[in-house]
C-alpha positions, -999 to +999 in steps of 0.1 A: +875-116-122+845-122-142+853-160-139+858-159-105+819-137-097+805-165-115+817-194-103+814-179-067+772-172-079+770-206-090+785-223-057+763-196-040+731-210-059+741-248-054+742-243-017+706-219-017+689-250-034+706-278-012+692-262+015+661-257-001+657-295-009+673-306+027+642-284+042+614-301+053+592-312+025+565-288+015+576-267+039+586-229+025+608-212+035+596-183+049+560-205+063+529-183+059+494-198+070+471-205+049+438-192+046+413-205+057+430-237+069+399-252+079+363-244+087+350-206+094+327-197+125+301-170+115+285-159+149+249-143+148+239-127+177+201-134+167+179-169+170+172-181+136+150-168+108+148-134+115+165-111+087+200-111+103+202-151+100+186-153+070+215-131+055+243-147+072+233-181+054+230-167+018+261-149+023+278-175+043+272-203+010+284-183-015+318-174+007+322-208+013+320-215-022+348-187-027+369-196+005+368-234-003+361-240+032+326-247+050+317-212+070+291-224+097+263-204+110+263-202+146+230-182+163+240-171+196+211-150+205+212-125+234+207-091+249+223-061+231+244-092+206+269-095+238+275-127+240+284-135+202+301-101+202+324-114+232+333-147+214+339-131+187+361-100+205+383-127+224+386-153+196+421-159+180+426-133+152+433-154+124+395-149+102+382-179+113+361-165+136+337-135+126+306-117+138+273-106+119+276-074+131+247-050+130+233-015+142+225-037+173+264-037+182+258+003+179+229+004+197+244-012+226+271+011+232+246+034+243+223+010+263+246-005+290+266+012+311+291-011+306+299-039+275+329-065+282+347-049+247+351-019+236+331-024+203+352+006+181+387-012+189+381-051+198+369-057+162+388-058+125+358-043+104+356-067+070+323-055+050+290-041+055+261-065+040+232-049+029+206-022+049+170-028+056+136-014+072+122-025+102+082-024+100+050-018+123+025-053+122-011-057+128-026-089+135-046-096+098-077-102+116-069-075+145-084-043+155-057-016+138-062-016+097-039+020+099-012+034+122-034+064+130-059+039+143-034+026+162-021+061+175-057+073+181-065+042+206-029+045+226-037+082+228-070+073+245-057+042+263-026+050+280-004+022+288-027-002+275-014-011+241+008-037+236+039-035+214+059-068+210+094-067+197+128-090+197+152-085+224+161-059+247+186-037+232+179-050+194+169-022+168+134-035+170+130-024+206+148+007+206+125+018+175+095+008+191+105+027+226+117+060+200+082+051+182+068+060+224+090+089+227+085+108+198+049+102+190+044+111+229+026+079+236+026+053+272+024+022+259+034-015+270+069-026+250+069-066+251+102-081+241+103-119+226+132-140+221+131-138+185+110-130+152+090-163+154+076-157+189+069-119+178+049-131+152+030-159+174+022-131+200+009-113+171-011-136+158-028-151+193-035-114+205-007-118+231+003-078+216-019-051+195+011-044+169+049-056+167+078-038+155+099-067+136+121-061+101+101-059+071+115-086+054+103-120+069+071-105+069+064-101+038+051-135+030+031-130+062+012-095+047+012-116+014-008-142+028-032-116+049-020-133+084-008-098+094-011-065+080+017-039+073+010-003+089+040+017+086+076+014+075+104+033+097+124+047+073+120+083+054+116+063+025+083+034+019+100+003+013+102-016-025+091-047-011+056-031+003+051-002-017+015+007-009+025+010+032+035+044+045+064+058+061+058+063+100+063+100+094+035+098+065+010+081+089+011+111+113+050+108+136+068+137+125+107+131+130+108+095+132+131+081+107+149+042+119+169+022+092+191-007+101+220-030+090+245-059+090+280-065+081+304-088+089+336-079+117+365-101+129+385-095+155+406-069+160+442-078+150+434-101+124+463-098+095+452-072+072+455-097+040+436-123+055+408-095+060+414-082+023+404-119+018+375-122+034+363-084+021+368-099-018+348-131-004+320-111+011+319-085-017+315-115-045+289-129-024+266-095-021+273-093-054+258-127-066+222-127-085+210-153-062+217-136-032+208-100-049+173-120-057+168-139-025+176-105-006+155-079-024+123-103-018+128-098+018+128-057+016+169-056+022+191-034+002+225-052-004+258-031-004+296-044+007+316-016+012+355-008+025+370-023+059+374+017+067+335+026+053+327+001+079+348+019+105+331+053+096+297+036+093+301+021+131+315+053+147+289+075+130+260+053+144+272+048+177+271+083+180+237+084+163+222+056+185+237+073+215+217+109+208+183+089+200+187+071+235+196+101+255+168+117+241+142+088+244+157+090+279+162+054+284+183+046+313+218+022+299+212-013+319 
């Protein structure tokens, strides 16, 4: 009997590996794609060089390095990131498409009545990226040195200061039209296409003060072009420690962070996200991009694909109260 089990296992294994070798070559048996099997498309809803882009690329080199494939920046600026989120929302679920998601994505939820997605179920959350403080400019040689200055003249003036921010719908615009709200001011809200024409409106005296993300500006306040007034968060920011918080310089109640992570699209296999998640948690982990980063005011954190989830829900809902009660009417 014995005799018989083992010559039947060894005509049984003869046959497994003839088949195995009359297979195609290199082909396995059970075919699994690889990943990535070519090039990765990072989508950023922003033009270049504000804070979002300049993330995406340190984070996007050291993946690349990780993924041994190329992942390509790709700016696709518009309102309330729609039209990146939309490529991204109807792109083949395989990870080689993904979004730099933000608070904007959030935000937007709120502020149209109606988005082509629905932005808690068309995307597969990978990792968050880091958080960061959006900040209220002065021109360097302009007529605000303080915030209460500021508040004083727009007090006295109504509707005649000038507040310049990026796009309708970015965090930068809704904190500057909260900013209105809450310190009960009427004043002129002026969006640009992106952080370099904010700045250029700032500096020609196109605007009085610009609400724009701490971070590129540093340089700028380093170099006396502009000058910081406030921060927007509860807490003064390590990159300009001598500026105030909003709520220090006189707004009681305002309090606006902000933040980016990476998303691809819903039904994306769960180990190819786990793959991209280990990719984007090395590269938020790296000293370069730790160093390049904290120079630019942001605080870098990965987290879970399910923190993600959480995070998004929980600030869709927060977004949604601060625009009810701003009472800005969704588009």
């Amino acid at each position: 009997m014995d005799h018989a089990h083992s010559f039947l296992r060894r005509r049984t294994l003869c046959a497994f590996g003839a088949a195995a070798l009359s297979a195609p070559f290199g082909a396995p048996l059970h075919a699994q794609p690889r990943f990535p099997e070519r090039p990765i498309s990072l989508l950023v809803p922003f033009g270049p060089g504000g804070i979002a882009d300049l993330t995406a690329r340190a984070v996007a080199e050291v993946m690349a390095t990780s993924l041994k494939q190329p992942v390509v920046v790709e700016n696709r600026p518009s309102a309330g990131s729609i039209v990146a989120s939309q490529a991204v929302a109807t792109a083949r679920p395989d990870g080689h498409t993904l979004l730099l998601m933000s608070n904007g994505n959030a935000v937007s939820v709120g502020l149209f009545r109606k988005l082509p997605y629905d932005t808690l179920k068309a995307f597969a959350p990978v990792s968050t990226l880091g958080y960061f403080d959006i900040g209220i400019f002065a021109a360097g040689s302009g007529r605000f040195g303080t915030l209460r200055e500021a508040l004083a003249y727009a007090k006295a003036n109504p509707g005649k200061l000038n507040v310049g921010t990026v796009a309708v719908g970015s965090t930068q615009h809704l904190a500057a039209k909260l900013f209105e709200t809450v310190a009960g001011l009427d004043v002129l809200v002026v969006p640009y296409k992106g952080s370099p024409a904010v700045l250029a409106a700032l500096r020609g005296g196109e605007i009085d003060i610009a609400f724009e993300v701490v971070g590129p500006m540093v340089g700028q306040v380093s170099a006396g072009v502009v000058k910081a007034l406030a921060v927007s968060s509860d807490r003064r920011n390590p990159a300009l420690p001598e500026v105030p918080t909003v709520q220090q310089a006189g707004v009681a109640g305002y309090n606006v962070a902000s933040w980016n992570a990476i998303a691809a699209p819903a039904g994306t296999p769960p180990e190819v996200v786990a793959q991209l998640n280990r990719a984007v948690r090395e590269a938020v982990a790296a000293p370069a991009v730790q160093e390049k980063m904290a120079r630019l005011g942001m605080r870098l954190q990965s987290s879970t694909p399910a923190e993600l989830q959480g995070l998004l829900g929980s600030e869709i809902q927060r977004w949604g109260e601060v625009i009810r009660a701003a009472k800005i009417e969704p588009e």
